[in-house]
N, C-alpha and C positions, 0 to 999 in steps of 0.2 A: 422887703415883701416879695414872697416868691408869684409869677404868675405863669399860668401853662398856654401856649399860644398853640392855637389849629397850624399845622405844618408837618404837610407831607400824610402818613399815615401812621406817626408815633408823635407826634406835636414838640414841642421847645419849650422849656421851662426860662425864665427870664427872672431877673434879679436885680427889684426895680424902690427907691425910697419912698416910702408908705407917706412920708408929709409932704410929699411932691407930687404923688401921682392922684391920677382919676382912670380909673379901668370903666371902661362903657363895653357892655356886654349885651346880647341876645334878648329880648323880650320874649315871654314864649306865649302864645294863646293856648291855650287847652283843644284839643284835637274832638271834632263831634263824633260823638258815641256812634251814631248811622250816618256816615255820609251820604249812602245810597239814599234814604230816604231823604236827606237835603238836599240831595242835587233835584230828586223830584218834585220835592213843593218849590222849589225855585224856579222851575220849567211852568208848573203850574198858578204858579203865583208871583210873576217878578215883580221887581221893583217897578218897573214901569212899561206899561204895553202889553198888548195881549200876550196870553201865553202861548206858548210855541204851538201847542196842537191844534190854536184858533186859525192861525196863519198857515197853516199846510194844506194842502186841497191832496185828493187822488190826483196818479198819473203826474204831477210833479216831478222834476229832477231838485238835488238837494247838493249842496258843496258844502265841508263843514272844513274846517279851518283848523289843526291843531299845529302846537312846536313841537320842533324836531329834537333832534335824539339830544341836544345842547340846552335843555332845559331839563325841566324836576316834572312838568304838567301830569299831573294821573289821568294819561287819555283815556285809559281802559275806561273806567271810571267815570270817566265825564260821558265821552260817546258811547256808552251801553245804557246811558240815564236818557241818553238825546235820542237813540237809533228806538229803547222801547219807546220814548211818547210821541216817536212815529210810526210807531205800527200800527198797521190796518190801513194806513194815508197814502204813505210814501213805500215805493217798494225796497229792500235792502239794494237789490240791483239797479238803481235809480239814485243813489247817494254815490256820490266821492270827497272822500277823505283827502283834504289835502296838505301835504307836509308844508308849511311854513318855513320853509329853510332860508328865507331872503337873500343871501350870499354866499351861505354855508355849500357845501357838500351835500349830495343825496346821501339818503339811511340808507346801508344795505338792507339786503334783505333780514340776515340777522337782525339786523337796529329793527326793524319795521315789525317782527314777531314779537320781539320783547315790549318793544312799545304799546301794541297795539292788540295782541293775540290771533292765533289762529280764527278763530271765530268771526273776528269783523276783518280779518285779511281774507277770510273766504267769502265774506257774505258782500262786502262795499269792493267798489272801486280803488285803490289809493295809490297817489301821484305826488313825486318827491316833483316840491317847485323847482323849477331851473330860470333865474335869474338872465342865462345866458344864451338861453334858446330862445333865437328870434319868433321861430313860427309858433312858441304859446306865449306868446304874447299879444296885447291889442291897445293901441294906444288913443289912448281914450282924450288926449288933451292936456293942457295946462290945468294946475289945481294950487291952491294956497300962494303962496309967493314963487311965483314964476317956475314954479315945477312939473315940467314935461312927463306926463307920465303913463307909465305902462303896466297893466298889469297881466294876471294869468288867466287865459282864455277862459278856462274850465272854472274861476269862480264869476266872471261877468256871466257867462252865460249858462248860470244855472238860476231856477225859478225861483229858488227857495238857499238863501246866505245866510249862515250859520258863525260864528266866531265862537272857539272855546281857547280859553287860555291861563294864565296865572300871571296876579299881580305881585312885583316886589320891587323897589327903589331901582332905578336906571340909573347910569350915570349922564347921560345926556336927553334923554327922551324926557326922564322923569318918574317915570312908574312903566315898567313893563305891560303888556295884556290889553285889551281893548282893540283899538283902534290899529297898534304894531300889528294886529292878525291878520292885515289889510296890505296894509306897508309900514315896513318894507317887506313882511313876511312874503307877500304874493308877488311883488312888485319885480321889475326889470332892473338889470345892473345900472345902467344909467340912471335911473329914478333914484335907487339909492345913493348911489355916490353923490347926487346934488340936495338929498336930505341929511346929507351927512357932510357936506360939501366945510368948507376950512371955516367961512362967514358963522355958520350954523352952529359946528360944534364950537367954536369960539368964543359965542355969545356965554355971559356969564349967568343967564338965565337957562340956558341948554345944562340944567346940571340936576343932580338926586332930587327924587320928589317935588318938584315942579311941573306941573305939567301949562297951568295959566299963563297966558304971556312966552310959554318959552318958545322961541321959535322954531325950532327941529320939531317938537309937538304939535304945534298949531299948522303947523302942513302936512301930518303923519294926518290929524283930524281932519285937512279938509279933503286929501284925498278920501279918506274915507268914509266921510259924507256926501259922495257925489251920489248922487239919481242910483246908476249904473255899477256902482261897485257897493253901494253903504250894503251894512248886511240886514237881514231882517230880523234875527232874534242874536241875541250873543249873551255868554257865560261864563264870566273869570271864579277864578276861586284864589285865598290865600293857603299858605302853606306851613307848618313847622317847620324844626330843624330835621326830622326823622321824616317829612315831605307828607305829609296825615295832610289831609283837609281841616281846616279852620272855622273857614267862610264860604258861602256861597251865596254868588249874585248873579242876576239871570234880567234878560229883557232889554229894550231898546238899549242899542248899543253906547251911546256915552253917558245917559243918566246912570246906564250899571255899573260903567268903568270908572266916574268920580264919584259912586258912595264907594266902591271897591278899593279906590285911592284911600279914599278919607278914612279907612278902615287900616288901610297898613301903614297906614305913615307913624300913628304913634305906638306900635308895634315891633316897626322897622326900623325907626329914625329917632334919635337921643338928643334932645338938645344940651347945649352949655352954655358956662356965660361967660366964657372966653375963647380964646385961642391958646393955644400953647408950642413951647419953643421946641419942645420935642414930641412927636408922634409916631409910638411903634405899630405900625400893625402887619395881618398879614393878610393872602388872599382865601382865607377859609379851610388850610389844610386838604388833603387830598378829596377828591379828583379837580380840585378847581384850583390848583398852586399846581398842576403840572409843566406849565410853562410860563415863561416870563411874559410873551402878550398878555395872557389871562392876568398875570398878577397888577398889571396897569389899574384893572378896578379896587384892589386893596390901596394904591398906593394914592388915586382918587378919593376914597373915603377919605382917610389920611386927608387930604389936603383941603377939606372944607372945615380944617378945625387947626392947621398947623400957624403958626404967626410967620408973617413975611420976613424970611430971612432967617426961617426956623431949619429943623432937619428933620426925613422923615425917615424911618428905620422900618425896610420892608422886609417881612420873612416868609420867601415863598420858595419850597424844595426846588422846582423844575425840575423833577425828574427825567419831563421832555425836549428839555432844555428850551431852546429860543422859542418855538422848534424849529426845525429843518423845515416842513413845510409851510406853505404861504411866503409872502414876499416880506414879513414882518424886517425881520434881521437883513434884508439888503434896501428895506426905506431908512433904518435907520445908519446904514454906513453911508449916505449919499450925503452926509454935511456932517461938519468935525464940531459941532458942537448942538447942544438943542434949541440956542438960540439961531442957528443956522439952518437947521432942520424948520424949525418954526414960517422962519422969512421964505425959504423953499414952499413950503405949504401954502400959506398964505398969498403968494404971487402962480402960481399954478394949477389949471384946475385938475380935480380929483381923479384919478382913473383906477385906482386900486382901493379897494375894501378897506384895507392894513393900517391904511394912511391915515385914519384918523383915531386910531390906535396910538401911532405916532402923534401926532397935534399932542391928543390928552397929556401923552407924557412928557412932551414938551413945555406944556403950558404949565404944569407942576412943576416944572425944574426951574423955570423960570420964576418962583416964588420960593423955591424951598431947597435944598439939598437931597437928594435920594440916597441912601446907603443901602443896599440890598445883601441878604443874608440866602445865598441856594448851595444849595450842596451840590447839586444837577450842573451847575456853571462855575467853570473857572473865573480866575483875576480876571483872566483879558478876556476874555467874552462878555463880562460885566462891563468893561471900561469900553469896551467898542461897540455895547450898547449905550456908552453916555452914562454909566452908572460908579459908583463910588461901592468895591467890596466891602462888607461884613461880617469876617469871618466868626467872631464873636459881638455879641450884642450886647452881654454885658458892658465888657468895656468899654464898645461903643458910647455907648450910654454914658458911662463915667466921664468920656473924654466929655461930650456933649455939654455935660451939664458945667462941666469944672470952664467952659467957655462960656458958658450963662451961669452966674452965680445968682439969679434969683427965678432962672428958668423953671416952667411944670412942665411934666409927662401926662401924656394921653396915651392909653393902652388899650387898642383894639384887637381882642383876642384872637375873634371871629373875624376879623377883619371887614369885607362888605356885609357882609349879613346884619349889622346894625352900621346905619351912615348918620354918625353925630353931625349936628351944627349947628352954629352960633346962632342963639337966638336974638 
């Protein structure tokens, strides 16, 4: 059985036993006909709490919360639904828009026009978060499980807290959107590194769609239910594969965020009623298989469904290779194997973002075998990642199974964009 895998910007056809295998592919929702008009009865009618224009007074300032250029969010879209049903209230020069970049890099200015359009770049304030800049920062205290935290000046002290965002399966939070618009989106470097800290992302409840009980979540929530930062109205939406709006949820921010959940998990997330000994996937084909960090979430799906002591066959281009920048590729040369890199983690605390980039792919290796398939990376750049080449995946596969003779294949085309598991 032939199957065509997302990779790169021409994809990978694979050549896989039709009475062995199970391909888990994309759910897709039907995209709504007006989204403008559903972002609008959703402002006006949330799910729960008054509607946004009840809660605005004149003379107000307003702080609205979007993702940065590393997301799919249709901000234009969301904030021209938010900025009209405050018109007449709130003045355009009394709103700022703020990048949610958590650890990321500022938008240029190009990023910021494509994003956002001339329009609400002339008319709003808008301020890429910096993580790293002490003086917007203000720290507000301990929150959740012993979490020091810090956020950005400019959303504590506006009148009026706004969150828009997009849910889709996280690999450690649970569901992206909600609460992340808060923290780490706003948040200080040291706040995130200890929501992200080794403990956190460790926990085996820190994984896809979870958000109940999982610990990285349940302190993302209580920072964001403090007095002084909770927001006053917020508005996720889901998304296709062509990025159309789906869904739209509006109103006090965590009743919106768990029907919002409960809306894309069976959408998003495929169950089975196994594990199996071999799992191909990839990280989604281009722009999101650019580099091997990124491809770590393909190789995570993959491992909520592979058998201990399975192999997981990742096919992700890197056209950007490691990449060059970030510290990604020199956390992972500092111990010659990932159960070494693991024990390093685990005994030290966090000071780099990257780090638990590394943990995740750690903690898969340590259940499973990785074979990775990039055309962007040689042998040894694979192998001094800790990875095992793939030059060909047929064969791979062949050898694979001819060492399980009653072994099944899992085939994730799309790779994260649907995260099977065992129910």
């Amino acid at each position: 059985m032939r199957v065509r895998l997302a990779y790169g910007r021409r994809g990978l056809v694979i050549d896989v036993p039709r009475e062995r295998t199970t391909v888990i592919e994309p759910r897709q929702a039907p995209a709504l006909r007006d989204p403008e008009a559903a972002l609008k009865a959703a402002l006006r009618r949330p799910v729960s709490g008054p509607p946004l224009r009840q809660l605005a007074r004149p003379g107000q300032s307003a702080a609205i919360s979007v993702c940065d250029i590393t997301r799919a969010q249709p901000r234009r879209e969301m904030l021209g639904a938010v900025l009209r049903e405050l018109d007449g209230i709130v003045r355009p020069e009394d709103v700022t828009i703020l990048i949610a970049t958590g650890t990321h890099r500022a938008n240029t200015p190009d990023e910021l026009r494509a994003m956002l359009g001339d329009e609400i770049l002339n008319s709003c304030r808008v301020i890429n978060h910096d993580a790293r800049d002490e003086s917007s920062l203000v720290d507000i205290g301990e929150s959740g499980n012993g979490v020091l935290t810090r956020l950005c000046r400019h959303w504590l002290e506006a009148d009026l807290r706004i969150t828009t965002g997009f849910v889709e399966p996280h690999f450690f939070a649970g569901f992206s959107g909600g609460p992340k618009m808060v923290a780490p989106g706003l948040a200080g470097l040291d706040t995130v590194l200890t929501l992200h800290d080794a403990v956190r992302v460790g926990d085996p409840r820190s994984t896809w769609g979870i958000i109940e009980e999982n610990p990285l979540h349940s302190d993302i929530r209580a920072i964001a239910a403090r007095p002084e930062a909770r927001p006053h109205f917020s508005m996720d939406v889901l998304l296709d594969r062509q990025q159309r709006i789906t869904h739209v949820f509006a109103g006090e921010l965590f009743e919106m965020h768990g029907r919002a959940c409960a809306a894309a998990k069976p959408i998003a997330m495929a169950a089975t009623g196994r594990r199996f000994e071999v799992v191909v996937t990839t990280n989604s084909g281009y722009p999101l298989d650019q580099n091997l960090y990124q491809a770590v979430k393909g190789m995570s799906a993959a491992a909520q469904v592979v058998a201990d002591g399975g192999t997981i066959l990742c096919a992700a281009e890197c056209s950007d290779g490691i990449p060059d920048h970030g510290r990604y590729a020199e956390l992972l040369g500092r111990g010659g194997s990932p159960e070494e890199l693991l024990q390093q983690i685990e005994t030290r605390p966090a000071t780099e973002p990257d780090q638990w980039q590394v943990q995740v792919q750690a903690m898969i290796q340590r259940r499973a075998r990785v074979l990775v398939k990039a055309d962007g990376l040689t042998a040894e750049q694979l192998a001094a990642a800790h990875f095992e080449p793939a030059q060909d995946l047929d064969e791979a596969i062949v050898e694979c199974l001819a060492a399980q003779p009653d072994g099944r294949v899992c085939v994730l085309p799309e790779g994260p964009q649907t995260i099977p598991y065992v129910a």
